[in-house]
C-alpha positions as CSV (number, residue, x, y, z in Angstrom):
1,X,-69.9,-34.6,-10.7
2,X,-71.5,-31.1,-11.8
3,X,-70.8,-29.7,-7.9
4,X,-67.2,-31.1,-8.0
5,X,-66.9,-29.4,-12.0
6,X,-68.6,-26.1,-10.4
7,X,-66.3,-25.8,-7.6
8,X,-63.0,-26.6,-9.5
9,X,-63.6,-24.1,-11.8
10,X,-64.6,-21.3,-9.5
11,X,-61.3,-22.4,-7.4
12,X,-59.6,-21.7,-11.0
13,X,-61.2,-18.5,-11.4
14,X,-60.0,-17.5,-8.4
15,X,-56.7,-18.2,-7.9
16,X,-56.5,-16.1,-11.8
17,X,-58.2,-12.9,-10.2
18,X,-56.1,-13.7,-6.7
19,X,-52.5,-14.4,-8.9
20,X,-53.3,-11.2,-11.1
21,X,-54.2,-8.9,-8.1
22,X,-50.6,-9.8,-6.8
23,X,-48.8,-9.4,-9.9
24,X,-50.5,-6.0,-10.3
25,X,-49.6,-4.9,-6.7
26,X,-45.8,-5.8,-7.8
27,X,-46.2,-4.1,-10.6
28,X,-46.9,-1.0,-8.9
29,X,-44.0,-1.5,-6.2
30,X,-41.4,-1.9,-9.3
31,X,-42.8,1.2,-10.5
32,X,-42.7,3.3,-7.7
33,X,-39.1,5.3,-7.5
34,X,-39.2,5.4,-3.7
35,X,-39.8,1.5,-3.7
36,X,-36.9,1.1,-6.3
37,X,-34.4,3.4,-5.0
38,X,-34.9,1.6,-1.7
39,X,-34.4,-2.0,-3.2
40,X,-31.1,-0.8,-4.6
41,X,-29.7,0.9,-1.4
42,X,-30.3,-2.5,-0.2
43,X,-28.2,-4.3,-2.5
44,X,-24.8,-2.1,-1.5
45,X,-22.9,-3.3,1.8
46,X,-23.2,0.2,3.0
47,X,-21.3,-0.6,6.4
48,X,-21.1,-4.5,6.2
49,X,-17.8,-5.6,4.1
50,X,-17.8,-8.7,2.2
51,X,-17.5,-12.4,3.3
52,X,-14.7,-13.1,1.2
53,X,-12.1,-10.0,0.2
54,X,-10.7,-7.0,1.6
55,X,-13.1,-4.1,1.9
56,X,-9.7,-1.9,1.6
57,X,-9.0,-3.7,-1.3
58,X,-7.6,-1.6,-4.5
59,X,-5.9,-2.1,-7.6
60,X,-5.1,-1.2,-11.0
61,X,-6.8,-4.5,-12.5
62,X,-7.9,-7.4,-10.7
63,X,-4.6,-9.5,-11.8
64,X,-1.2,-8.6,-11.6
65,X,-1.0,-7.8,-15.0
66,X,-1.1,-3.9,-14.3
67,X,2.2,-3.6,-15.3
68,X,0.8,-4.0,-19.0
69,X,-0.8,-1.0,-19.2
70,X,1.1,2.1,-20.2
71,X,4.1,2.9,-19.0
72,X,3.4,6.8,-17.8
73,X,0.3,5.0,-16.1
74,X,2.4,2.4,-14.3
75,X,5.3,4.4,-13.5
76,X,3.1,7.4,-11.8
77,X,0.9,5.5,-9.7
78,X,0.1,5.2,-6.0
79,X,-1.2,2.3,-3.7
80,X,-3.3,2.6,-0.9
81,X,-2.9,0.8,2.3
82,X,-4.0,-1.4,4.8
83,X,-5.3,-4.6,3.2
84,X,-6.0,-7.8,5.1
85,X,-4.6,-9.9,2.5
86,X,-1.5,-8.5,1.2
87,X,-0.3,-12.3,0.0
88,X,-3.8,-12.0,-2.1
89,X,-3.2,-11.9,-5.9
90,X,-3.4,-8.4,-7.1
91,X,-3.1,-6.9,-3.6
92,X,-1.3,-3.2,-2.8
93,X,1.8,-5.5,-1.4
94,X,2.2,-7.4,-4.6
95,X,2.4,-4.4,-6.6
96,X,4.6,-3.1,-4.7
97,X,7.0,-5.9,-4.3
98,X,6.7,-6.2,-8.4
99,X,8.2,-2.3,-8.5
100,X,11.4,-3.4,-6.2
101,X,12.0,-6.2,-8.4
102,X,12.1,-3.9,-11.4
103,X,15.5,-2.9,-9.9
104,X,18.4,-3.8,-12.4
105,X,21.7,-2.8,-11.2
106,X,21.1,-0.8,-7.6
107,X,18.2,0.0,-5.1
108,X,18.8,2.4,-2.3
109,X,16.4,2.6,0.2
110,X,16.1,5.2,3.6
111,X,13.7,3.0,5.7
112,X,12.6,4.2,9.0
113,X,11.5,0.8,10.0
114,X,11.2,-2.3,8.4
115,X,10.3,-6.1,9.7
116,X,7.7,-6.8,7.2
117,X,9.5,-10.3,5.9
118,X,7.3,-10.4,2.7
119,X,8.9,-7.1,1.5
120,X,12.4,-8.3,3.3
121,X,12.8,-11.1,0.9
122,X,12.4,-9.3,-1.8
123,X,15.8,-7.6,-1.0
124,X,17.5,-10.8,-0.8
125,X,16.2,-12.0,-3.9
126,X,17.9,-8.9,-5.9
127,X,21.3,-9.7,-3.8
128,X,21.2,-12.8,-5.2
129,X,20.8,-11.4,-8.9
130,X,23.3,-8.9,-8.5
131,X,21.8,-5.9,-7.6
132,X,23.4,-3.5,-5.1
133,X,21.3,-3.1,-2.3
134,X,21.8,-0.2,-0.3
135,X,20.4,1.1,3.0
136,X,19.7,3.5,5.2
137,X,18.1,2.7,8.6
138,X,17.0,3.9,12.0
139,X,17.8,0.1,13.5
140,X,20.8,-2.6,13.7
141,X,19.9,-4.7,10.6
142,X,22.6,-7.9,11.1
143,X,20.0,-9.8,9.0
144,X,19.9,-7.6,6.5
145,X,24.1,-7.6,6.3
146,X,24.1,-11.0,6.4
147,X,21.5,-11.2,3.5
148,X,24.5,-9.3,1.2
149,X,22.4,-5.4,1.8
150,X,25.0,-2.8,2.4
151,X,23.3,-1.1,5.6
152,X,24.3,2.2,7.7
153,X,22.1,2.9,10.9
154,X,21.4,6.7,11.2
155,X,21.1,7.2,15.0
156,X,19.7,9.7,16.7
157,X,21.3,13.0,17.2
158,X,21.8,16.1,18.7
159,X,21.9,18.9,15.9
160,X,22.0,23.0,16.7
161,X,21.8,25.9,14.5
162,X,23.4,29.3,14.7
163,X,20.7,30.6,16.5
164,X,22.1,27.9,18.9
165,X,18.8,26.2,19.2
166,X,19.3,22.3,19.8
167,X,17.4,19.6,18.3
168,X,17.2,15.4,17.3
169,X,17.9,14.4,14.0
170,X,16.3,11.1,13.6
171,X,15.8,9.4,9.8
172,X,12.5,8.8,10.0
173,X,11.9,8.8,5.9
174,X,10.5,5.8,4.0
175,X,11.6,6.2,0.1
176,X,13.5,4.2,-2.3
177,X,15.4,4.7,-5.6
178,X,15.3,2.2,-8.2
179,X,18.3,2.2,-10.4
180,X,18.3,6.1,-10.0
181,X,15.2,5.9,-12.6
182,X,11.9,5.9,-10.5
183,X,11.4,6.4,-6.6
184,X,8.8,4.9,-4.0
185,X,8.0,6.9,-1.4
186,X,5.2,8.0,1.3
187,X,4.1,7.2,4.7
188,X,4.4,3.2,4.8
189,X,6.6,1.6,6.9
190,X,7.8,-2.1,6.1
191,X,5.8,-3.4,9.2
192,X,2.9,-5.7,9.8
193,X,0.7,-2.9,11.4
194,X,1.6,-0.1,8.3
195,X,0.7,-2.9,5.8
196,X,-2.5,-4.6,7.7
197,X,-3.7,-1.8,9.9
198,X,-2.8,1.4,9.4
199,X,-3.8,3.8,6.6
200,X,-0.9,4.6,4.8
201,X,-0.1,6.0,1.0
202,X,2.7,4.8,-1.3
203,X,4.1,6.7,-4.4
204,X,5.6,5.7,-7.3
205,X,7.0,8.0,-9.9
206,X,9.5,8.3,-12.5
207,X,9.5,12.2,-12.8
208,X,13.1,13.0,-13.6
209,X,13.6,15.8,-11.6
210,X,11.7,13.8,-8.2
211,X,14.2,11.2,-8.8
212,X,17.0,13.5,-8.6
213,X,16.2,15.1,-5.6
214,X,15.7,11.9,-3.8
215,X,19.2,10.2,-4.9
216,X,20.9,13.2,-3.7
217,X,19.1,12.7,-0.8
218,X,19.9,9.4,-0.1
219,X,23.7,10.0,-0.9
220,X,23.5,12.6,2.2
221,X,21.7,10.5,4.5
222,X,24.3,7.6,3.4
223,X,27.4,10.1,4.2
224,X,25.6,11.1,7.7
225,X,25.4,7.4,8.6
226,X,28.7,6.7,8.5
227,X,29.4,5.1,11.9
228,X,33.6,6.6,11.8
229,X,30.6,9.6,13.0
230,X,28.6,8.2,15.9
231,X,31.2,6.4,18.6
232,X,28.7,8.2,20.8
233,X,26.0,9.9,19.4
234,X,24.9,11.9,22.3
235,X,27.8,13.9,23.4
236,X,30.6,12.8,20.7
237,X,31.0,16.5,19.4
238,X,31.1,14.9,16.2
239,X,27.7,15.0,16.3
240,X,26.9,18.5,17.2
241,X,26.3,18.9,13.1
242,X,25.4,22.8,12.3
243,X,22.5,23.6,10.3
244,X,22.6,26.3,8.1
């Protein structure tokens, strides 16, 4: 009974020293800066993005109630693409598509391409409240005429100067004007690959004079579309516009 009392309690005594050894070693390895810096490092997915999310992913909140902050904040913004979920809640594409249906009485829009159907329906959707779409595009859109959206095709032509240098004019700009209030502009193209793929940048502003300068813009680009212009766009000499 003494043996078995002696060995317990040496057993005791030395899982204490062995338990307080350890605990003293991890003392000294939470202590250590190197150590700690190290163990933090570790917690940030340097290069690995997360299981669930978009490692693109950016916002102004993590709702889509952005549009409650400021005005000058929401108005003067710009979104960043691609994203992987741009159906997500809070995504770059829902922001966006919550600026076009801001649009009150008219949008005009100079589009170089555009198939993405998740921004396409939002057009429709303002038809169908009364807005007057208008647009500007490098493609046939029958869809898009059928969906009510007034739509000119700027084709490609031949252009000289009086130095009688020849060159294409092709519409390749992506902008739109909201009620002649606030533009969105940049490099994005309504396409699956500029929305999911590619890096591309989106403005939005409501700088007075930016929004002048685009609607005059868009008024040219609508003039230059007429089709009475382009029977043949490549040798009609209607084409043969002169650059100053």
């Amino acid at each position: 009974m003494v043996k078995v009392f002696s060995f317990t309690f040496v057993s005791g005594i030395g899982v204490y020293y062995v338990h307080k050894y350890i605990t003293s070693l991890t003392r000294q390895k939470e202590e250590n800066p190197e150590l700690k810096k190290r163990k933090e490092l570790r917690r940030v997915p340097i290069t690995k993005p997360p299981k669930f999310g978009n490692p693109w992913f950016r916002y102004l909140d993590r709702s889509l109630q952005f549009w409650k902050q400021p005005s000058h904040l929401v108005w003067n913004n710009a979104l960043f693409f691609p994203e992987t979920n741009p159906e997500g809640e809070g995504s770059q594409t829902r922001q966006l598509i919550w600026y076009l249906q801001q649009a009150k009485t008219t949008l005009k829009m100079a589009m170089y391409s555009c198939s993405f159907k998740l921004l396409e329906n939002v057009l429709f959707e303002l038809v169908k409240k009364g807005v007057k779409v208008t647009a500007v595009t490098n493609t046939n859109r029958n869809r898009w005429r059928k969906g009510g959206i007034k739509v000119r095709e700027k084709p490609k032509t031949i252009r000289h100067n009086l130095d009688a240098r020849t060159f294409l004019d092709q519409m390749h700009n992506k902008f739109i004007v909201i009620d002649d209030k606030a533009i969105i502009t940049g490099s994005l193209n309504w396409t699956k690959c500029g929305v999911t793929e590619n890096r591309e940048n989106v403005l939005i502003t409501n700088n007075p004079k930016t929004v002048e300068l685009y609607t005059k813009e868009f008024a040219m680009l609508w003039e230059l579309s007429d089709p009475r212009l382009y029977e043949d766009p490549y040798c009609n000499p209607k084409t043969m516009i002169t650059a100053n």
